[in-house]
C-alpha positions in Angstrom: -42.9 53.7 -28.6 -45.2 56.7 -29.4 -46.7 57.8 -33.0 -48.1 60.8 -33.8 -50.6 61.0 -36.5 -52.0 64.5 -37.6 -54.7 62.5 -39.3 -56.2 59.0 -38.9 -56.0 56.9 -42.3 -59.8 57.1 -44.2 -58.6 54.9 -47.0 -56.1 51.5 -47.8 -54.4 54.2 -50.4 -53.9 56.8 -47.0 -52.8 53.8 -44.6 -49.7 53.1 -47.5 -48.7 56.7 -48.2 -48.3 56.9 -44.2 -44.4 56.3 -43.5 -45.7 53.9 -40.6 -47.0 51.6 -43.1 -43.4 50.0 -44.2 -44.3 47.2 -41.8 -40.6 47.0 -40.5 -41.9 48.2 -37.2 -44.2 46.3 -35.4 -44.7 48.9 -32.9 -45.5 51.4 -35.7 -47.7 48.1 -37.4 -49.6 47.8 -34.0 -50.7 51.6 -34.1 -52.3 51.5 -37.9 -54.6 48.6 -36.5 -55.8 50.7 -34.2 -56.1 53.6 -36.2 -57.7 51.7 -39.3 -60.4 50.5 -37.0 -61.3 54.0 -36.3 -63.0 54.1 -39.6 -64.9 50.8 -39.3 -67.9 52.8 -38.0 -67.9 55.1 -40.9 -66.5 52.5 -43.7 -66.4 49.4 -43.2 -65.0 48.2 -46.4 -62.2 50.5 -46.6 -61.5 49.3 -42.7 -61.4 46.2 -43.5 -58.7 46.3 -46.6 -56.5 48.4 -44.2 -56.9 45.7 -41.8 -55.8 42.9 -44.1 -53.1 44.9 -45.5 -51.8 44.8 -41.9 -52.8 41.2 -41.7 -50.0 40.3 -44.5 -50.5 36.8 -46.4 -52.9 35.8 -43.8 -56.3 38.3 -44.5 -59.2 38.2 -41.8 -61.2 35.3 -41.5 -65.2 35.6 -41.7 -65.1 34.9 -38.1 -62.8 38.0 -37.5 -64.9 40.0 -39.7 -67.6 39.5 -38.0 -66.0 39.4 -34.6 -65.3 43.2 -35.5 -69.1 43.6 -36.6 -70.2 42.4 -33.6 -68.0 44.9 -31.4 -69.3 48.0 -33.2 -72.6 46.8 -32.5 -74.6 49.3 -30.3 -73.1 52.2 -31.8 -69.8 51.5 -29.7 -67.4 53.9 -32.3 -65.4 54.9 -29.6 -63.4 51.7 -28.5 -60.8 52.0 -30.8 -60.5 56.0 -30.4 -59.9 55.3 -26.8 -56.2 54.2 -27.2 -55.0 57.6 -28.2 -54.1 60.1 -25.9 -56.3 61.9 -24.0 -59.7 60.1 -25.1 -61.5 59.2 -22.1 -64.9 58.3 -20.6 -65.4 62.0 -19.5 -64.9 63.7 -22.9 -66.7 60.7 -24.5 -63.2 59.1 -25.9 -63.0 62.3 -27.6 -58.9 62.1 -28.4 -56.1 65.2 -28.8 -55.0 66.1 -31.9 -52.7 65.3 -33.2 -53.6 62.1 -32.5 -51.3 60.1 -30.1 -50.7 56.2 -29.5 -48.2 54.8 -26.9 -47.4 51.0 -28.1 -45.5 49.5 -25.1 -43.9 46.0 -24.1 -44.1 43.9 -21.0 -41.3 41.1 -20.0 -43.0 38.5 -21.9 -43.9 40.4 -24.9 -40.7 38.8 -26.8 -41.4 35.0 -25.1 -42.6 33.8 -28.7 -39.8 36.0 -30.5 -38.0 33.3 -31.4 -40.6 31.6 -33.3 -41.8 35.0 -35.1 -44.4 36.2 -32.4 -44.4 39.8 -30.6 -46.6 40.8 -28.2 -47.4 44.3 -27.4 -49.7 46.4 -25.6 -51.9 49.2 -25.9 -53.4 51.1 -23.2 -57.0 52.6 -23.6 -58.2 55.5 -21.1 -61.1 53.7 -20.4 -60.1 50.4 -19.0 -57.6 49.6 -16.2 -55.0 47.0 -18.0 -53.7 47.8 -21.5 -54.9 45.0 -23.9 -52.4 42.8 -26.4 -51.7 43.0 -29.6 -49.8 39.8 -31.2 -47.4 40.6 -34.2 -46.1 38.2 -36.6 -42.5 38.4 -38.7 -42.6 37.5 -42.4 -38.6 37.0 -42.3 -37.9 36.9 -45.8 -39.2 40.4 -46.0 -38.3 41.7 -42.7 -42.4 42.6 -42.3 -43.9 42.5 -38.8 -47.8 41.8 -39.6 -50.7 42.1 -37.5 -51.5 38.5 -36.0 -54.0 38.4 -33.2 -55.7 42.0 -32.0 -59.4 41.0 -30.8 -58.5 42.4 -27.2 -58.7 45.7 -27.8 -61.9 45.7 -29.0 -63.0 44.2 -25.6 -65.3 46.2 -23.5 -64.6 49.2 -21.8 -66.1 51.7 -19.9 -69.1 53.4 -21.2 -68.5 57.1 -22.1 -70.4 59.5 -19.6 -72.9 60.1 -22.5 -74.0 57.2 -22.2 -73.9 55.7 -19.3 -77.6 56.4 -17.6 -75.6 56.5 -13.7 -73.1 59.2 -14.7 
């Protein structure tokens, strides 16, 4: 599934008024995570309630809070920008507008479906395997919510301004 976002969310109020933000689809639940942790680096409090607006009844923990603090560390803004489309280690994750987000499944993604779980994948343009995000049904409501998603913060390659080799 793709989504197309002229804008990326700044605020919780933003991430609600987006259609995306129904939580039905866990596709479309999967590409607000990534784009609410696009504004980490410039608000990290308004990141952070977008995050656990996604997270459901279950909000981040203090270790996931500062599991996110810890990946932003070193001025590295540009990991989560680097799963939309055309944001690479060339143009320094520098992504087209408007900005684009392919959410995909594997043939294991639905292996937990039964007990609530669904596993799908993001790919950035600056690593070489596209990193998991785990989704978790709320079924009296029908709400897919944002269960596990620490891979894609995982490292990936530096952008060319600042890698000292390019």
């Amino acid at each position: 599934m793709t989504y197309s976002f002229e804008c990326l969310p700044k605020t919780l109020d933003q991430l609600k008024a987006m259609p995306e933000a129904a939580l039905t689809d866990p596709f479309a639940v999967a590409a607000l995570c990534v784009a609410s942790l696009c504004i980490y680096p410039e608000n990290k409090d308004e990141a952070i309630a977008m995050l656990n607006y996604l997270k459901g009844p279950q909000p981040l923990s203090v270790y996931e809070t500062q599991f996110i603090r810890d990946r932003f560390m070193d001025g590295k803004d540009y990991l989560p920008r680097s799963y939309f489309a055309g944001a690479v280690p060339q143009n320094n994750y520098e992504p087209n507008r408007p900005y684009t987000i392919s959410v995909e499944e594997n043939p294991y993604s639905r292996d937990q479906l039964s007990e609530g779980y669904l596993k799908v994948f993001v790919r950035s343009g600056g690593a070489d395997s596209p990193r998991e995000i785990k989704l978790r049904t709320k079924p009296s409501t029908g709400q897919w919510f944002v269960w596990e998603f620490g891979g894609i913060l995982s490292g990936i390659r530096m952008p060319v301004t600042n890698d000292p080799w390019a």
